[in-house]
KOLTI-221619 format. One record per residue: residue number from 1; residue in one letter; x, y, z of N, C-alpha, C, O, CB in turn. Coordinates in pm, whole numbers, m for minus. Each point is the difference from the previous one (the first is absolute). Glycine has a CB too. Example, Ala and Ser with C-alpha at 12.3 -4.5 7.8 and 13.67 -1.06 7.14 Angstrom:
KOLTI-221619
PT     k   r       nX       nY       nZ      caX      caY      caZ       cX       cY       cZ       oX       oY       oZ      cbX      cbY      cbZ
PT     1   A     1319     m569      780      m89      119        0       90      120        0      104       m2       66     m293     m115       59
PT     2   S      154      222     m197       82      119        6      m77      109       73       51      111       17       67     m174     m232
This chain:
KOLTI-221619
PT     k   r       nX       nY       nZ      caX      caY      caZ       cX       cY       cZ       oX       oY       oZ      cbX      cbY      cbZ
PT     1   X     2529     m342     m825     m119      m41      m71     m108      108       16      m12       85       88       69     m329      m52
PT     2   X     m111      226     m114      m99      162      m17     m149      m64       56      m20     m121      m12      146      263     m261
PT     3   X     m206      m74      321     m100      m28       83     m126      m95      m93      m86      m78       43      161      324      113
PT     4   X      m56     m219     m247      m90       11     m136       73     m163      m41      m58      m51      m96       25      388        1
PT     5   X      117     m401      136       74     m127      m66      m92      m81      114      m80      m83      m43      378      150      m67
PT     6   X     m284      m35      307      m45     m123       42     m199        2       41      m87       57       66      397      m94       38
PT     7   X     m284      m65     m198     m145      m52      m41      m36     m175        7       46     m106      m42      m27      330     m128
PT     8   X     m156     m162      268        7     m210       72      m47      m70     m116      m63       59      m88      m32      m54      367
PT     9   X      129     m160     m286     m112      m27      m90      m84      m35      103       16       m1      122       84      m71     m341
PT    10   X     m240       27      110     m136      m10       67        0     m124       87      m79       m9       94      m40      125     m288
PT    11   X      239     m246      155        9      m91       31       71      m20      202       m4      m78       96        3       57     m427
PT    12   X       45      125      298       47       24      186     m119       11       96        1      m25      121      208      176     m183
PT    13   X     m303     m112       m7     m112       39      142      m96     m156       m6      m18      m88      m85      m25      433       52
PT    14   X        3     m322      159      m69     m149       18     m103       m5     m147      m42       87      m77       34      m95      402
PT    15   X       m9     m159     m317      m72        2     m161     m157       40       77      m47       37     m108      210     m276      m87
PT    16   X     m267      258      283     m127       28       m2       m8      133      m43     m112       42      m30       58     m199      192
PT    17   X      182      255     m173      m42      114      m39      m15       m2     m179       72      m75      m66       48      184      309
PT    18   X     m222      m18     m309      m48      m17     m121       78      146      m47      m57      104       30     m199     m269        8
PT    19   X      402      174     m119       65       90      m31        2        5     m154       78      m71      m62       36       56      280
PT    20   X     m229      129     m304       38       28     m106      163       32      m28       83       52       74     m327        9      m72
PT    21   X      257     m118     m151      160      m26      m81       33      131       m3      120       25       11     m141     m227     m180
PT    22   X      m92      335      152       44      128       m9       37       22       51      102       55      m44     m173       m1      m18
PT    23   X       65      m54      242       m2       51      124      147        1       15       73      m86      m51     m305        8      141
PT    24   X      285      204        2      106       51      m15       65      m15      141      m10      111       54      m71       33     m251
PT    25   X      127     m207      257       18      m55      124      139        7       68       61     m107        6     m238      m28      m87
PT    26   X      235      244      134      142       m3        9       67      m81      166      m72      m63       77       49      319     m263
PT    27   X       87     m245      195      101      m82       83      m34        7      142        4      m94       79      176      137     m238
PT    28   X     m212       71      181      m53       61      148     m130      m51       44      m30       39      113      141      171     m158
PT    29   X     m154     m248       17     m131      m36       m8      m34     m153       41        9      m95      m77      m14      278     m100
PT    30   X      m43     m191      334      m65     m116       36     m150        7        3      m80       92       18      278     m139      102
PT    31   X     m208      m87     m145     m146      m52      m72      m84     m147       74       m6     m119      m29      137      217     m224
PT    32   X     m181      m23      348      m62     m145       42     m119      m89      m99       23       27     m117       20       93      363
PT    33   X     m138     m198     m235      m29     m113      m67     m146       62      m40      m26      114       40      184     m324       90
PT    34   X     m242      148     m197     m152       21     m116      m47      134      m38     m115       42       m7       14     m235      112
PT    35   X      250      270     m136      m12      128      m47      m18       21     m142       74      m65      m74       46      111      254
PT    36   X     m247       70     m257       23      m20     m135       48      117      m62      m27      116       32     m132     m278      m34
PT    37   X      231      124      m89       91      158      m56       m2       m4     m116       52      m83      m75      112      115      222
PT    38   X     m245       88     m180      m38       11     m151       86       55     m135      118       32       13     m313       m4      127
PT    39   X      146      m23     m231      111       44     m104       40      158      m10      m82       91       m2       m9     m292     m133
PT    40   X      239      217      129      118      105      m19      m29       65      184      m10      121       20        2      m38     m377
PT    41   X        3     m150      431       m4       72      140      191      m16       35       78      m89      m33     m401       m3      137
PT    42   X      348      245      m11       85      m18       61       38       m6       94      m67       71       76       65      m38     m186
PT    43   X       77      m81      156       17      m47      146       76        3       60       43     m115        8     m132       25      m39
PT    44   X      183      198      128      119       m8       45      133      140      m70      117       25       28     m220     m329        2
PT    45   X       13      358     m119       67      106      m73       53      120      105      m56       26      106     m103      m87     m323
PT    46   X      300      140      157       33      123      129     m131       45       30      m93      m49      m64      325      154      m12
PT    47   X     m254      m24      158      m93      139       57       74      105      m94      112      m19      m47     m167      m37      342
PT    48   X      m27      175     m316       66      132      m56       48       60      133      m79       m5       95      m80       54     m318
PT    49   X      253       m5      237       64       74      158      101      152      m72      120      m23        8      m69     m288      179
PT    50   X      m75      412     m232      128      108      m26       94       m1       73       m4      m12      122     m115      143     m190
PT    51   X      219     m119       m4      135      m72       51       52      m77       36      109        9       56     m120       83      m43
PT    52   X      m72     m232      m40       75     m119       45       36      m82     m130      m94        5      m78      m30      m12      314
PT    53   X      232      m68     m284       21      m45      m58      m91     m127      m61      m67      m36       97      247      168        2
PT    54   X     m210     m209     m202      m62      m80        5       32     m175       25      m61     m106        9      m17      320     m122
PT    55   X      204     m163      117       83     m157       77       41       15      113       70      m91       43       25       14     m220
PT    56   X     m120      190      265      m22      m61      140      m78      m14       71       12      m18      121      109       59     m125
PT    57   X     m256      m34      m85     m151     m106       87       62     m112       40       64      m63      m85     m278      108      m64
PT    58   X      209      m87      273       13     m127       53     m140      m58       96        1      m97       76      274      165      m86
PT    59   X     m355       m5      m11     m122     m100      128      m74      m81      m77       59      m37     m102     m120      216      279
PT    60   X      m49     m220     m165      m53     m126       m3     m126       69      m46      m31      119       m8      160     m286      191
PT    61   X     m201       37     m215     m175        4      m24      m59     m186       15       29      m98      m69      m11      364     m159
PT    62   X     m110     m251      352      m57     m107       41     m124      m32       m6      m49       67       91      196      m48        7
PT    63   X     m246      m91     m157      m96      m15      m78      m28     m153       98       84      m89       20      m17      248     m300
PT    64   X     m189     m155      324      m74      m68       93       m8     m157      m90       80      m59      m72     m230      305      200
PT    65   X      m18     m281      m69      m55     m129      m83     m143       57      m65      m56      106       26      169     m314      154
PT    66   X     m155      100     m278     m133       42      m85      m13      160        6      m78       63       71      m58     m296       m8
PT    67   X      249      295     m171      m53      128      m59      m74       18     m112      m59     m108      m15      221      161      103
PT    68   X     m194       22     m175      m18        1     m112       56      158      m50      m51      107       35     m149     m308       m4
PT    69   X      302      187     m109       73      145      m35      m27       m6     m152       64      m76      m72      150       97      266
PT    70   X     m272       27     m223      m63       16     m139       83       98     m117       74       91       36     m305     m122      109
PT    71   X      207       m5     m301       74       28      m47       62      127      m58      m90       63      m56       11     m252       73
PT    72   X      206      258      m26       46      147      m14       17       25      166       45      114       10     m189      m22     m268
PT    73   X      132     m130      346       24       20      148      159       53       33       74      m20      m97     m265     m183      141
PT    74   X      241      250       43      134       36      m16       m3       48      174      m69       90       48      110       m8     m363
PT    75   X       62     m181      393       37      m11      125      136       41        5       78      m40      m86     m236     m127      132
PT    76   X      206      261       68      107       46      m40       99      m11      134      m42       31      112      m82      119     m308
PT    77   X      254     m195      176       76      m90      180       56      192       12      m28       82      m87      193     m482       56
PT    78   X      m80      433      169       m3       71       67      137       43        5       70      m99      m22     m268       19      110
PT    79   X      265      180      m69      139       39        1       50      m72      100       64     m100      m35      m86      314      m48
PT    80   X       13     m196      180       39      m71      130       42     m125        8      m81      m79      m48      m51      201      120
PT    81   X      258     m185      m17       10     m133       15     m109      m53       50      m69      m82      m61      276      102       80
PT    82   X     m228       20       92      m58      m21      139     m164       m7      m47      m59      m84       67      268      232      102
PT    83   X     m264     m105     m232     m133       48      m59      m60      m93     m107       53      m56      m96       25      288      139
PT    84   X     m210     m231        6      m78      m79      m90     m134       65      m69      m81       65       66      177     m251       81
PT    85   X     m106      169     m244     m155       29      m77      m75     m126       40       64     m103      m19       12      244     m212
PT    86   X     m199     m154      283      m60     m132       49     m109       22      m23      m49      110       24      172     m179      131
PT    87   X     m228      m79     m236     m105      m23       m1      m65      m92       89       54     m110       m2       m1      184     m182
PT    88   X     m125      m67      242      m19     m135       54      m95     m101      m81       27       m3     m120       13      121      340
PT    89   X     m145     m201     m179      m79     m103      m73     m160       64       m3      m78       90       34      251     m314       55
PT    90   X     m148       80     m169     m159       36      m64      m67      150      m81     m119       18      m23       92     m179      237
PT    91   X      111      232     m239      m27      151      m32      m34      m62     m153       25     m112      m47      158      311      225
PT    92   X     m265      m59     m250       23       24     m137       37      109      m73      m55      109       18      m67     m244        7
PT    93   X      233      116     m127       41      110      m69      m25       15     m113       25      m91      m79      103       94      193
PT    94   X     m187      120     m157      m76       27     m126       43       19     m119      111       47       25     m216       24      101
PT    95   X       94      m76     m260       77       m7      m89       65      163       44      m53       66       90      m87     m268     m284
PT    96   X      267      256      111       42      108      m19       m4       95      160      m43      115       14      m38     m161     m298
PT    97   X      126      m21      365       37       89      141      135      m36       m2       66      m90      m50     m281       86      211
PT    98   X      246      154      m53      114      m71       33       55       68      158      m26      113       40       85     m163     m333
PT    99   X       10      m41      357       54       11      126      184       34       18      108      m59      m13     m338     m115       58
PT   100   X      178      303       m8      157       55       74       92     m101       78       m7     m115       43     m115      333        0
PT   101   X      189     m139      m46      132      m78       74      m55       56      150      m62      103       27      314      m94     m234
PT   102   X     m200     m127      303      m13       m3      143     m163       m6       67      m38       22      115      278      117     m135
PT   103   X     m298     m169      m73     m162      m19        7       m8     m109       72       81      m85      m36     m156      175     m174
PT   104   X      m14     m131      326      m54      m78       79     m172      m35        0      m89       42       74      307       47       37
PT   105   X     m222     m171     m213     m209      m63       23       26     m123       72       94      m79        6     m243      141     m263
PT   106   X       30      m51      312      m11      m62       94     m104     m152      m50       54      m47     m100        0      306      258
PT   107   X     m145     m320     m130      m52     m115      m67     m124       21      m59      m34      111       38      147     m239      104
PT   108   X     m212       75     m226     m118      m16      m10      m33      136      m95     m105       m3      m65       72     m152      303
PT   109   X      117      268     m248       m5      127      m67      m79      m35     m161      m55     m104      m36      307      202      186
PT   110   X     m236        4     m210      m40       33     m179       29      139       m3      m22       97       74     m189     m262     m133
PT   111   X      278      141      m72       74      116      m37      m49      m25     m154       65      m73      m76      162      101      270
PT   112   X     m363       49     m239      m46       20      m87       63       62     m163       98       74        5     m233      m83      221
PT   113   X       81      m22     m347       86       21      m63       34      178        2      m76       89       38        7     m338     m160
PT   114   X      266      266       44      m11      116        6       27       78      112       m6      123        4     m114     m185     m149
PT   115   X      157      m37      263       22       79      128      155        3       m5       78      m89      m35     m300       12      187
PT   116   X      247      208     m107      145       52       46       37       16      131      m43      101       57       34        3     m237
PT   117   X      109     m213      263       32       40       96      136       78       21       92      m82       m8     m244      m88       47
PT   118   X      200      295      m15       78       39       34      115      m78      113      m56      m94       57     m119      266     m149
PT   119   X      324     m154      135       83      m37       70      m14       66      117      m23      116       32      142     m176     m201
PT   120   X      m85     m122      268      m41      m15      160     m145       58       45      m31       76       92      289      m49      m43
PT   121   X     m342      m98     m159     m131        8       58      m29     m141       95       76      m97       m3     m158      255     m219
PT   122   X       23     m154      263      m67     m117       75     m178       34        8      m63      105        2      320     m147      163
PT   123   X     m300     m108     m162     m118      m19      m78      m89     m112      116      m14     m120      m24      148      162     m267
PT   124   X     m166       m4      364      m55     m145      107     m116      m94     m101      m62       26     m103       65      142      388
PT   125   X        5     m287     m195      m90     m114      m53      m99       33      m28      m21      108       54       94     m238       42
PT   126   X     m177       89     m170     m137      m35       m1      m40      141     m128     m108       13      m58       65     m147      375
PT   127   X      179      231     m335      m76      130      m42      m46        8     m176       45      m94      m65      113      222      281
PT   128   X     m241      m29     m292      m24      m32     m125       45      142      m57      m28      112       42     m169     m309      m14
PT   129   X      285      153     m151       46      157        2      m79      m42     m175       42     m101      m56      265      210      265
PT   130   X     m421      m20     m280      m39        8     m160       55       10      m72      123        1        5     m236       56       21
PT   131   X       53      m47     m114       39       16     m169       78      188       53      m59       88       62     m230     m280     m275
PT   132   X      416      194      164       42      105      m29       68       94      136       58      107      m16     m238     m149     m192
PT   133   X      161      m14      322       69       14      146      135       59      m59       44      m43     m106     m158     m177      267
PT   134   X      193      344      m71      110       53      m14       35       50      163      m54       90       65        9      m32     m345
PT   135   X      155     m153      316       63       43      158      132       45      m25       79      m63      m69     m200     m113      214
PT   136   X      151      306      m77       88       71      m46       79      m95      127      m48      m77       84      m51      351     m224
PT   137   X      218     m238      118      135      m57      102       m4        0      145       m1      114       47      133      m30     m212
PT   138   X     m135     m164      236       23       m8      126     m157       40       94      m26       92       78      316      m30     m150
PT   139   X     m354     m151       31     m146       23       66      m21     m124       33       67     m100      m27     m169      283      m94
PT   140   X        7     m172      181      m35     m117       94     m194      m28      m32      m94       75       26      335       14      202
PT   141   X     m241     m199     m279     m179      m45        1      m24      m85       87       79      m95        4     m122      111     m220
PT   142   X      m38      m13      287      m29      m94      115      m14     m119      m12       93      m52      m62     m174      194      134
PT   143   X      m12     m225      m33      m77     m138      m10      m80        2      m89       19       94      m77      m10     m141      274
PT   144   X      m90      m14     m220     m165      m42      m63      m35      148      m79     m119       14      m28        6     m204      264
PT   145   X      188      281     m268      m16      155      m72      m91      m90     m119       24     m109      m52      252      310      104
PT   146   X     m398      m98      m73       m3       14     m131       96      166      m61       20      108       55     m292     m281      m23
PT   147   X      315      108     m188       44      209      m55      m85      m42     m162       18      m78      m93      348      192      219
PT   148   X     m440      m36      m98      m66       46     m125       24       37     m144       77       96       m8     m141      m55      179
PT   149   X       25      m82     m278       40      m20     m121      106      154      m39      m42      109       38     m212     m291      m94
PT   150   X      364      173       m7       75      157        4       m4       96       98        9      122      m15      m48     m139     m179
PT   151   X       25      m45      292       32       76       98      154       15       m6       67      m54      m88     m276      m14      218
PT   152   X      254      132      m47      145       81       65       24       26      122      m57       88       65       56       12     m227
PT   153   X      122     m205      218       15       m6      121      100       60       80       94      m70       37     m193      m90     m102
PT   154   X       92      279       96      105      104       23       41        3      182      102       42       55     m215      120     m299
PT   155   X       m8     m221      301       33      m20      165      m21     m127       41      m57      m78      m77      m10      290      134
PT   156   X       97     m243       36       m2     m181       93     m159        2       22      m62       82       69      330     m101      118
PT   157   X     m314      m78     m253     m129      m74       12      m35      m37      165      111      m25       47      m61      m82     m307
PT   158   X     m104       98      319      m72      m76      115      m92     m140      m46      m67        4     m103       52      249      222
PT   159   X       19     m378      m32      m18     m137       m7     m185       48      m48      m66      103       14      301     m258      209
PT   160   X     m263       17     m282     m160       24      m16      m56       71      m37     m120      m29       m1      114      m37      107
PT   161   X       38      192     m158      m58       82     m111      m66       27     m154      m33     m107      m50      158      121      202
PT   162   X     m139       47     m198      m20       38     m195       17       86       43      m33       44      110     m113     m141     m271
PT   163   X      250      178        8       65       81      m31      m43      m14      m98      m14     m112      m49      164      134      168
PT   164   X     m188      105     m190        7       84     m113       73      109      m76       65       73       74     m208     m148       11
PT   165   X      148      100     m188       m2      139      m15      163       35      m78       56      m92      m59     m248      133      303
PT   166   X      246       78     m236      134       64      m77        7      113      109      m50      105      m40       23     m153     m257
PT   167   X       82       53      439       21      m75       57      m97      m78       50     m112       48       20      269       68      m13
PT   168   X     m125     m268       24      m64     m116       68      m32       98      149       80       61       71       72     m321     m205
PT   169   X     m320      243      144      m54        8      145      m68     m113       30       m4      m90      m85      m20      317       83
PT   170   X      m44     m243      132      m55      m78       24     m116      m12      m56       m1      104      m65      121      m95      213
PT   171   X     m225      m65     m171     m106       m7      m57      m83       m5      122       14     m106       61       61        8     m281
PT   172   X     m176      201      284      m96       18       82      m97      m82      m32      m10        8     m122       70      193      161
PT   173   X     m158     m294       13     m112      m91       46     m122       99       m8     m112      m38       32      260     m127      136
């Protein structure tokens, strides 16, 4: 079966979650409860990886409680059996972002519209990434980060900060 055939219906995930008919929701993909998912979002699609085939993604993507993943959004599960792309709760996702494979946010986040997260980023709680945010692969943002509208995130953030800029610095007081 081709990756592109297993597709949940909307009717499998608990009913408090609010799942537009567009929304593109594949098999891998657990979904805890008063999550809202807007129209043509995807969810659970391969990662891009060179040289890996696209039927042997096997990991997962786990999606907390009360999200809001807004619509054109595109979440992507992880090569790895073993491996997960994970959101946790309460976050918001902005229309037209989208999240790499093996990505880890953490709770309470925003991921503004237009934001690109690159693969095996991780993203701590509380942080606000703007309109137009770009984290290249395998970086790390702390806690409570602010990153500044188009900024570019090319090194690991530190907790409690603003970041600016192409590359993202800290923003001096």
């Amino acid at each position: 079966m081709k990756h592109f055939d297993k597709i949940r219906s909307h009717e499998e995930f608990d009913p408090s979650n609010i799942i537009h008919p567009t929304a593109i929701i594949f098999d891998n993909v657990e979904l805890g409860k008063n999550n809202v998912i807007g129209p043509y979002a995807i969810i659970g699609s391969n990662g891009e990886m060179r040289g890996v085939m696209q039927e042997d993604f096997k990991g997962r993507v786990i999606i907390g409680d009360n999200n809001v993943i807004s619509e054109l959004v595109t979440i992507q599960r992880p090569y790895g059996e073993d491996c997960i792309t994970e959101v946790g709760s309460d976050n918001i996702i902005m229309a037209h972002s989208h999240i790499g494979h093996d990505v880890k946010i953490g709770d309470s986040t925003e991921l503004c519209t237009g934001t690109i997260i690159g693969g095996y980023v991780s993203i701590g709680s509380g942080s606000k990434l703007k309109l137009g945010v770009t984290v290249r692969n395998r970086k790390n943002i702390g806690t409570n980060c602010i990153v500044g509208m188009c900024s570019v995130v090319v090194s690991d953030l530190e907790d409690d900060k603003i970041y600016v800029g192409n590359p993202a610095k800290e923003l001096k007081k």
